[in-house]
C-alpha positions as CSV (number, residue, x, y, z in Angstrom):
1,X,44.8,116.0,-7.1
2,X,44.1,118.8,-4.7
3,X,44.1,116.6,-1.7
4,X,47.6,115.1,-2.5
5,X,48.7,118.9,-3.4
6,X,47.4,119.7,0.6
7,X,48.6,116.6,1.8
8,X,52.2,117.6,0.4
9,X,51.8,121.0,1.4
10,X,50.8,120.2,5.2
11,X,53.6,117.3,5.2
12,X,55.7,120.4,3.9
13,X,54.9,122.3,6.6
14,X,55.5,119.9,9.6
15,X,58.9,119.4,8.5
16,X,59.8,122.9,8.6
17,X,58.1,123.2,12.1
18,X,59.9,120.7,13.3
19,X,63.4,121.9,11.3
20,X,62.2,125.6,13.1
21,X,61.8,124.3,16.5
22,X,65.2,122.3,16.6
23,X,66.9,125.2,15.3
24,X,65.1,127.2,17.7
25,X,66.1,125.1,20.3
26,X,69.6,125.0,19.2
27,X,69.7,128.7,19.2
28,X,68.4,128.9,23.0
29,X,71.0,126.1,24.1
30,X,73.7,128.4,22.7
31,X,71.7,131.0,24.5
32,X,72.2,129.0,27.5
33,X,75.8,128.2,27.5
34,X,76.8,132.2,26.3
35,X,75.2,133.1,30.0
36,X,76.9,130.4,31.9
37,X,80.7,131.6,29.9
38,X,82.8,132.5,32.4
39,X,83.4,136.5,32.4
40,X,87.5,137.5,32.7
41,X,86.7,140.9,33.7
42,X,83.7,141.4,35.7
43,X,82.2,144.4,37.5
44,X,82.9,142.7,41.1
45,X,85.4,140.1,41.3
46,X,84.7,137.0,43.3
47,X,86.7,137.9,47.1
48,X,87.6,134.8,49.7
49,X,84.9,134.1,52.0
50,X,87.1,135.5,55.0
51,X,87.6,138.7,53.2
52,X,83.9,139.4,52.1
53,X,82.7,142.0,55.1
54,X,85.3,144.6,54.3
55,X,83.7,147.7,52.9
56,X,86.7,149.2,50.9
57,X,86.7,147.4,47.1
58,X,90.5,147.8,47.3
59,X,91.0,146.7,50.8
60,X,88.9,143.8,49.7
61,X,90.6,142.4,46.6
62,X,93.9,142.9,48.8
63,X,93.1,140.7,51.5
64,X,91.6,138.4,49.0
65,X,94.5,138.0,46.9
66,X,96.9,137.8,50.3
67,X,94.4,134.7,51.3
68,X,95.2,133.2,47.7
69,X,98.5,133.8,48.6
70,X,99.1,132.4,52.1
71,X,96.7,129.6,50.9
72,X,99.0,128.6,48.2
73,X,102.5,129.1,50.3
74,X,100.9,127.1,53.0
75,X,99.0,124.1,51.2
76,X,101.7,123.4,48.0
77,X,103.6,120.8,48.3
78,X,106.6,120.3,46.2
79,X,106.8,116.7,44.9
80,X,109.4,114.9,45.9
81,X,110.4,113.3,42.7
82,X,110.8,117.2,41.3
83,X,112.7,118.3,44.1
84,X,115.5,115.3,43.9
85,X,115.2,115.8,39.9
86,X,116.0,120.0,40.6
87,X,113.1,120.9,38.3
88,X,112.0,123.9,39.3
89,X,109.4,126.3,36.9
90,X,106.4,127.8,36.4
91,X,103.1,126.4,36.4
92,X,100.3,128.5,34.7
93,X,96.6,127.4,35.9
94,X,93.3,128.5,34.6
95,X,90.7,128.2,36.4
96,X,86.8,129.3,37.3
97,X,84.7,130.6,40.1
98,X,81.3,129.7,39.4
99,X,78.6,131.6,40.5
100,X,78.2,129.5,44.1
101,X,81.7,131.1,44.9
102,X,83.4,127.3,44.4
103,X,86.8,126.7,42.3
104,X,86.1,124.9,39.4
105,X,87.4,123.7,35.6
106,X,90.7,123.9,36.5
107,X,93.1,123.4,33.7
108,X,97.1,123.2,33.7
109,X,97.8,126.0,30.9
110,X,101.7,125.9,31.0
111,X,104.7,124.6,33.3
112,X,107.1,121.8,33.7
113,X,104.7,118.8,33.7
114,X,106.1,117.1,37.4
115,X,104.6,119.9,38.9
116,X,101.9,120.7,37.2
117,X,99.4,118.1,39.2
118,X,100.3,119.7,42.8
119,X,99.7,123.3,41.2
120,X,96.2,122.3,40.3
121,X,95.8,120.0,43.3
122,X,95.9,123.6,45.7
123,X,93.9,125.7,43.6
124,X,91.2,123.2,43.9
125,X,91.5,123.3,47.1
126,X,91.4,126.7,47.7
127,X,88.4,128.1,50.0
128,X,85.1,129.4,49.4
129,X,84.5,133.0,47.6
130,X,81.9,135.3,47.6
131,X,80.7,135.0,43.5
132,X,81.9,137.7,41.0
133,X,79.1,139.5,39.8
134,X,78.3,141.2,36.5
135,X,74.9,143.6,36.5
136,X,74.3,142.4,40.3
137,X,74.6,138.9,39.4
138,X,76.7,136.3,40.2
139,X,78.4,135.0,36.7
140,X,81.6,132.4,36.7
141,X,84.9,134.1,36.6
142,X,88.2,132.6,34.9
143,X,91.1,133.4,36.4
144,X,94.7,132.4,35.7
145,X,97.4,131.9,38.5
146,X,101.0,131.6,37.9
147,X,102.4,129.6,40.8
148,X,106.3,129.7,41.0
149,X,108.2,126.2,42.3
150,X,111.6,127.2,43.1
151,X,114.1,124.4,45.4
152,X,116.1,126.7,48.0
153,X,119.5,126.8,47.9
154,X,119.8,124.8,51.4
């Protein structure tokens, strides 16, 4: 009677071990993925590449949000079909830079949908950045960028 009481006991015992460890490894996975969440406001923003080895913070994010910029104006391309349709708009696209400095998870938040694919198309595409940082190190950073297609009057 003892023995099966132990036997119970023991058997009793490696279930919960094992119950403890998966919840323990549940609890480190979330861990994990709370470290890798993209930060919306972090001490350093990420800054383009080309923009990275001026010393003035402001100067900095100026010339790195011109490069967005110029990037954008130079690189979009309107698609066709929009432009003989006249739809003109908004698009509204989330996006990350991950700690390596490279665009990533974009996502279409808002905007006619005929444009929406060559809004998203030139933020991918947009160059390398120097990795926001939080506590000097490099975290991902979501940002959102409005991109406005309007047809000229040509």
């Amino acid at each position: 009677m003892l023995l099966l009481y132990i036997m119970r006991k023991i058997e009793t015992l490696v279930r919960s071990r094992a119950a403890l460890a998966a919840i323990c490894f549940v609890l480190l996975s979330f861990g994990a993925q709370a470290q890798d969440a993209p930060v919306n406001a972090p001490e350093v923003m990420p800054i383009l590449n080309s923009c990275a080895l001026i010393e003035d913070r402001t100067e900095r994010e100026t010339c790195s949000n011109r490069g967005i910029m110029e990037h954008i104006m130079n690189k979009l391309e309107y698609p066709k079909e929009a432009q003989k349709a006249g739809i003109e708009g908004t698009v509204i696209v989330k996006f990350v830079i991950n700690k390596t400095g490279q665009v990533s998870e974009t996502k279409v938040l808002k905007g006619p949908e005929e444009l929406a694919k060559a809004a998203e198309t030139v933020v991918r595409g947009l160059p390398g950045f120097t990795p926001g940082t939080q506590n000097g190190k490099p975290v991902n950073v979501e940002l959102v960028l409005p991109i406005r297609f309007a047809l000229s009057d040509d």
